[in-house]
C-alpha positions as CSV (number, residue, x, y, z in Angstrom):
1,X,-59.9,-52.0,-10.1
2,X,-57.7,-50.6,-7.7
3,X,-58.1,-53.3,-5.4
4,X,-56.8,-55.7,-7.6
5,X,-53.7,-56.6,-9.0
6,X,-52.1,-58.9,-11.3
7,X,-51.6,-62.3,-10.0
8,X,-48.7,-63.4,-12.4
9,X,-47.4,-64.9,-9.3
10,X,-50.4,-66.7,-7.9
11,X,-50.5,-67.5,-4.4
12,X,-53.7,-67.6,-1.9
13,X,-54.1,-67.8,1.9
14,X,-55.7,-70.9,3.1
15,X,-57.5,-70.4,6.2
16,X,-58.7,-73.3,8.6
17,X,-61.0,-72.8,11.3
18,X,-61.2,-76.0,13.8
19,X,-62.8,-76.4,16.8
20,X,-60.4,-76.7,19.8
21,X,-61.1,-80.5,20.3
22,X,-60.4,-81.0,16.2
23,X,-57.2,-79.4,16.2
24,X,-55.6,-82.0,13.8
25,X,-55.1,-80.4,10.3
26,X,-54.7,-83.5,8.0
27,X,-52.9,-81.4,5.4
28,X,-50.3,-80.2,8.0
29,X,-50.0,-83.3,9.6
30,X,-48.7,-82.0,12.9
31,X,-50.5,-80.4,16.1
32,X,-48.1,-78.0,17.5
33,X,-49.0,-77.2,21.5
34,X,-49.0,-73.9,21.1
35,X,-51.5,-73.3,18.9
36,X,-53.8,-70.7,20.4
37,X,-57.5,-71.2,21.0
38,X,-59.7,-68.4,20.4
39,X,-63.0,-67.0,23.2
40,X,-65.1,-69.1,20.8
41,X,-63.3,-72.8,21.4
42,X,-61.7,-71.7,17.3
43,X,-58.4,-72.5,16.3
44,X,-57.8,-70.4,13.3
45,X,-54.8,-71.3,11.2
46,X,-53.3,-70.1,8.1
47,X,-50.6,-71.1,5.3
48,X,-49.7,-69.2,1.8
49,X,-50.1,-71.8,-0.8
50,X,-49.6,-71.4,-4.4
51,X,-53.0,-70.7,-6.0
52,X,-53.1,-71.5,-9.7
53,X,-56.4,-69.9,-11.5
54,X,-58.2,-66.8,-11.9
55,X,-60.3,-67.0,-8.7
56,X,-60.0,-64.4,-6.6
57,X,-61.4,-65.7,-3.3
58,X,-62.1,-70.0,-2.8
59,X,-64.4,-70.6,0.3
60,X,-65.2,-74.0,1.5
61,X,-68.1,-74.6,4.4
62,X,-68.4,-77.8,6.0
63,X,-72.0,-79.4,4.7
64,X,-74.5,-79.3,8.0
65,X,-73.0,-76.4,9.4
66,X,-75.9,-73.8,10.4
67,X,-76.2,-70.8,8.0
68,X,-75.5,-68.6,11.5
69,X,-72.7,-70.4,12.4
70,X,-71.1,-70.4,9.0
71,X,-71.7,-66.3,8.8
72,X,-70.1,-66.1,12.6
73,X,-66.8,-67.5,11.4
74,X,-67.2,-65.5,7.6
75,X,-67.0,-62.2,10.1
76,X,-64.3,-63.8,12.4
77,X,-62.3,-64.3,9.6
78,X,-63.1,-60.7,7.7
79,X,-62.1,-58.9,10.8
80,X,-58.7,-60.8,11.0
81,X,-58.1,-60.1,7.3
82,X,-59.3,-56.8,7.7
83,X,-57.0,-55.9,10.4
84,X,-53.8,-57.9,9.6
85,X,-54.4,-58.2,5.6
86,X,-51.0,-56.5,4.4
87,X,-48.8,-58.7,6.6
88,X,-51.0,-62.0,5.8
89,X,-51.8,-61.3,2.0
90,X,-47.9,-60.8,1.1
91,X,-46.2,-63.8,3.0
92,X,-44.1,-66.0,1.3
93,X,-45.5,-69.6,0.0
94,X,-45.1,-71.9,2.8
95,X,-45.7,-69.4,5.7
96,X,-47.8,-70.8,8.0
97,X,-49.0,-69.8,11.5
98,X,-51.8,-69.3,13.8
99,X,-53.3,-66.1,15.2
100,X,-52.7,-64.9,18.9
101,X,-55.6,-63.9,21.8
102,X,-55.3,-60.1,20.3
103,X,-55.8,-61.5,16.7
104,X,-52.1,-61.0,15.9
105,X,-50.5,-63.5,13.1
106,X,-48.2,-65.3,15.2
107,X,-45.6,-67.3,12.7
108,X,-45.1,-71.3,13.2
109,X,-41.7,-71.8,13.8
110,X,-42.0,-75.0,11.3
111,X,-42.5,-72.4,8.5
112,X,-39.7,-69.8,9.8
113,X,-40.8,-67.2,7.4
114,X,-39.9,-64.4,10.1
115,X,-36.4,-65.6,10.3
């Protein structure tokens, strides 16, 4: 498949989608002011992690969440992906940022992947 390629050197984007009064990650462990809050009350973060396996795509939903609600965000995300997927898909592990009101990857200055 053209779309695929050969994932020797395995890393995935982790994507987290919180609502604006959630906006601690526990993984990240921080809460940085500037993170920006989307027309929907969403922070939507993101982070290249190392991603050992042969799956191609690993989606967790939060249990209770309505089926609409769950396929709102699906689309949210698919558009960002969609539009910004080069830049996103070939960050370095540990690059980690949010997105801006335009849907632009806007780096964390923790991660300093731009630098």
């Amino acid at each position: 498949m053209a779309d695929i390629k050969d994932f020797g050197n395995s890393s995935g984007l982790t994507v987290f989608v919180l609502n604006e009064q959630d906006m601690i990650v526990p993984d990240l462990n921080y809460r940085p002011a500037t993170w920006m809050v989307d027309k929907d009350g969403h922070v939507i973060l993101y982070e290249m992690d190392p991603m050992p396996g042969e799956a191609l795509v690993k989606c967790v939903i939060r249990q209770g969440m309505a089926p609409s609600y769950a396929a709102k965000i699906l689309r949210k995300l698919a558009f960002l992906i969609e539009r910004n997927g080069l830049e996103l898909l070939n960050l370095p592990v540990g690059a980690l940022g949010d997105f801006d009101n335009n849907g632009h990857p806007v780096e964390d200055p923790i991660s300093g992947f731009n630098s």
